[in-house]
Every structure is written in structure tokens, then in C-alpha cells.
N, C-alpha and C positions, 0 to 999 in steps of 0.2 A: 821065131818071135815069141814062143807061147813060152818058153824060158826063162824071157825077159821080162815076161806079165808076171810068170808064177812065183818066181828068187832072179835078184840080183846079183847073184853070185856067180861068177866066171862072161857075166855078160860086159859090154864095153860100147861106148859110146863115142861119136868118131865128130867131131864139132869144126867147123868155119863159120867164121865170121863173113858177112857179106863186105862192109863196113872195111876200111884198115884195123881197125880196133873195135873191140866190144867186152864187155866187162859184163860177168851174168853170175847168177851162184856163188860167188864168192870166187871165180878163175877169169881170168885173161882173153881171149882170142883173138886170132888175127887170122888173114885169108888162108895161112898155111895152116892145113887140117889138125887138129890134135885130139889124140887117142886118150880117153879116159876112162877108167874100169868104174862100173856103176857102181859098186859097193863105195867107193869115193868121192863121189855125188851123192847118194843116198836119194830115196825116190823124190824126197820135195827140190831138190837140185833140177832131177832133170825132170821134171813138169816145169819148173821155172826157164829151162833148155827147149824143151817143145814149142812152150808157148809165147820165144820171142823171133818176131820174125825178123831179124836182123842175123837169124845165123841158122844156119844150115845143120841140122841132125840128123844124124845114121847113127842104127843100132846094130848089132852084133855081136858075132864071138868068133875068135880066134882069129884075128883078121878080115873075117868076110862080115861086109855093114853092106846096108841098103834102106832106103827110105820107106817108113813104113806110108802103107795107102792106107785112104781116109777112113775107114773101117776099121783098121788095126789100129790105127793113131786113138780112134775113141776108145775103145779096146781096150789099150793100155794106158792112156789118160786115166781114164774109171778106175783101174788096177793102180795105178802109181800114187794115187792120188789118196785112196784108200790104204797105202804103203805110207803116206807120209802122215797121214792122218793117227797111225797106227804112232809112228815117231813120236808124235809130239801130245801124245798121250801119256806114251812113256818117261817124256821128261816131264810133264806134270806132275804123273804120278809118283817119279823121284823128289822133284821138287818137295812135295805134298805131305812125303816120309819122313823126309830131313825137319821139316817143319814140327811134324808128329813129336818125334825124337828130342826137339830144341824144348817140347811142350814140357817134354817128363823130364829136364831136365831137379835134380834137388836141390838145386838154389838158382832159379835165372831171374836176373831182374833186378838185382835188391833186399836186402834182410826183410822186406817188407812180401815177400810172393810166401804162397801158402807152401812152398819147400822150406824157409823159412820154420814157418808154424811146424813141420815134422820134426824138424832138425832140435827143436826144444823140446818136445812131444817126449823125445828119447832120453832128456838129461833126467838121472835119478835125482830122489830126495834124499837129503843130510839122513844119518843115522839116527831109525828112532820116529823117525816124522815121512807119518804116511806107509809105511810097511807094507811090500806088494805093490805099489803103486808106482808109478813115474811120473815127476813132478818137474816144469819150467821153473828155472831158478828164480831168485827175486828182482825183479826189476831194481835197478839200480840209476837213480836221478844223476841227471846231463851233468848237475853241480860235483857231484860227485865221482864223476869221470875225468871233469877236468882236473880236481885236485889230486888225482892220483894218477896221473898222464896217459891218460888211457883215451883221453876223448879222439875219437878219426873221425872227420866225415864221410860216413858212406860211400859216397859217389868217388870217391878215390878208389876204395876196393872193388868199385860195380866192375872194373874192365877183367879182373883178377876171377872175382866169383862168376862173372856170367858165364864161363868157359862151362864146356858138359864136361860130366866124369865119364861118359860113356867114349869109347875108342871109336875114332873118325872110321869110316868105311870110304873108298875110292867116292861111291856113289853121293857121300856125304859131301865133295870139290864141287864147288859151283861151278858149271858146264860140262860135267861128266856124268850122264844118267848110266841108267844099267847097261846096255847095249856098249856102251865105248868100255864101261866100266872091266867088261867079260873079254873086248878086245884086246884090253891092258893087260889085264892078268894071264892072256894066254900069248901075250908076248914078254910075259915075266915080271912085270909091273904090277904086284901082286898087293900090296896095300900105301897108303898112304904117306907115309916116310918113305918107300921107297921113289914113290913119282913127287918126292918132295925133293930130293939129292937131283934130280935132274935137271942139266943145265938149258935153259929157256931157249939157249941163241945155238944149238948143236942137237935139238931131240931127236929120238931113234927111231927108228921107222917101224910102224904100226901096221899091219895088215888090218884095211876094210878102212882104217881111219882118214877122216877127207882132208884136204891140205887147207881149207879155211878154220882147222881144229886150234884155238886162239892156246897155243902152249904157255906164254909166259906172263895169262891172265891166270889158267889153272894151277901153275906151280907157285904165283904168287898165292891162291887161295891156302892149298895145300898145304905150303909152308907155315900161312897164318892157324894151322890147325892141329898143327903141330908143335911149333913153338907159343908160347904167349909173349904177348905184342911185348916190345923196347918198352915202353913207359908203363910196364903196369906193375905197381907198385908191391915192394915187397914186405913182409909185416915190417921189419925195423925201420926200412925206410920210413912206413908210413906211421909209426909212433905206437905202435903196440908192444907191448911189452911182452915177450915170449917167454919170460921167465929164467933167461940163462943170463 
């Protein structure tokens, strides 16, 4: 049992339902026992297993389960509990990164964010004027846009610019922190085009990863992070003039 407290790795959880049916963690049961490996639960699964009395848990490994006594239950309550606590720290703090990263992007939002303001910081000045120096070009009036067909509404290019120039990471898919992230890739799912090509309704089998893992909410992330969305607008379409 002290196994089970210290790494969930090779241990196994042995579940009945009292009930015909019961539905707990994101799985099934019914009175016939079913065997599941706790690295596929992950600790906040089977504290939600423990603590429902409509089903019956045995812990173990390699076949041999037995119900822990009330000692050992608290035991590893406090231990598992502490283990999912640990979890969902971790996708925070992924969460929290990606967020970071969306911050520095050099243009998010709008011509109007201060990536914006660098981005003219950097345009030089006409020959002669200002020497040494780097100069924003000259504002040029709305009336003036229009008669040389250059005017866009912004908000057409927002979906185009907001994208990051920096390269998506696994961890970057919303519902994939670091822990599944390191799963992926050491079953060869090693960046984001590649678990982008994978089909939703066939995914391959993951060691450690739990079957309530929502695949063809992440591949649809994925995809969007890779591709730029159907409707976002290309300069011709949207009235710029690129000079060719």
C-alpha cells in the first residue's frame, strides 16, 4: 500500500459499483469489477473513487487488491489528495505560461497595442532627414486612404494579426499541460502539427493517459494553431494593395 501513497505508477485500482450502474471520474461501472491502472485515473479520480459510497474500491498491484483499513484510507486520502493538488497546479501554471507568451506577443489585439508602437519605432527615416535616428513615418489622413484604395477596417485584419509569431508548443493546446505534454512526446507526439494530423474518432494509445482525455476537443485546438482560421482575411482580399 505505501506504493500507492508514494507513485502511482504500476499500481491498479479494482472498482464495483454497488448500484447496476454508476458513473464516477469520468468512467462507467457496473457490479462486474473493473480493473484500472491508477496512472489513468490520476490521484484527483481516485479520491473522487474513495469518496463515493455507492462503489466499492480495492487497491493493488499485479493482481492482488484489497480494501485498505481506516488508517491506511486516511493515509492515502492526505497522500492522493496532495497528488491532485500537485495536478492542478500544474495546469495552472501552464495555463498561466501560455497566457505570459499570448502577452509578448508583437502585435495582439489591434494596430492600436503597444506591439504596434514598436513595430513603427523600427521604420527608418527618408534620406537626409534625421540621420542616426529612426523615425515613424507620416501619419497619413482616413481621406486620404480612401482615395488611393488603401482604406481596411481594422477589425477585418484583427483575426489575421492577433495570431503569435512565436511556434505553438504541445503545452501551448488547451487541455494539455506539461505532464500529458511529456506523455505525448514520449510516445512520439512530439510537437504540435504532429498531434494536429491525428484523427479524433481513431487516437493511438498513450501510456499513463486517462480515457476521459477529451481528443477531439484538443486536435480541434491544435489544428486552430496551426492553421489560420477559413475566414481570415488575406491582404488582396481585404483591399490592400501589396504592390504587384
Amino acid at each position: 500500500m505505501a506504493g500507492v501513497i508514494d507513485n502511482l505508477d504500476g499500481a491498479e485500482v479494482r472498482v464495483t459499483s454497488l448500484p447496476p450502474k454508476r458513473r464516477r471520474a469520468g468512467f462507467g461501472f457496473t457490479r462486474e469489477p473493473i480493473v484500472l491502472a491508477a496512472t489513468a485515473i490520476g490521484a484527483t479520480g481516485i479520491v473522487q473513487l474513495l469518496g463515493d459510497p455507492e462503489l466499492k474500491v480495492e487497491l493493488g498491484a499485479e493482481g492482488q487488491f484489497g480494501l485498505p483499513s481506516d488508517a491506511v484510507l486516511d493515509e492515502l486520502l492526505t497522500a492522493l489528495r496532495e497528488m491532485a493538488d500537485a495536478e492542478h497546479a500544474e495546469v495552472v501554471a501552464s495555463d498561466e505560461g501560455k497566457a505570459a507568451r499570448d502577452a509578448r506577443a508583437p502585435i495582439g489585439g489591434g494596430q492600436t497595442g503597444s506591439g504596434f508602437a514598436r513595430e513603427l519605432d523600427q521604420v527608418p527615416a527618408p534620406p537626409g532627414e534625421g540621420a542616426g535616428t529612426l523615425q515613424p513615418p507620416e501619419p497619413v489622413a482616413a481621406a486620404d486612404l480612401a482615395t488611393t484604395g488603401l482604406a481596411v477596417d481594422a477589425r477585418d485584419l484583427e483575426p489575421a494579426m492577433s495570431r503569435s509569431a512565436t511556434p505553438a508548443e504541445l503545452a501551448d493546446v488547451r487541455g494539455i499541460g506539461a505532464a500529458t505534454a511529456k506523455k505525448l512526446t514520449d510516445a512520439g507526439i512530439a510537437s504540435v502539427s504532429a498531434f494536429a494530423e491525428l484523427d479524433p474518432a481513431s487516437p493511438p494509445t498513450v501510456a499513463g493517459l486517462p480515457r476521459s482525455f477529451d481528443w477531439a476537443a484538443t486536435i480541434a485546438d491544435a489544428r486552430s494553431l496551426v492553421s489560420p482560421p477559413a475566414d481570415a482575411p488575406l491582404a488582396a482580399d481585404a483591399g490592400v494593395d501589396t504592390g504587384n
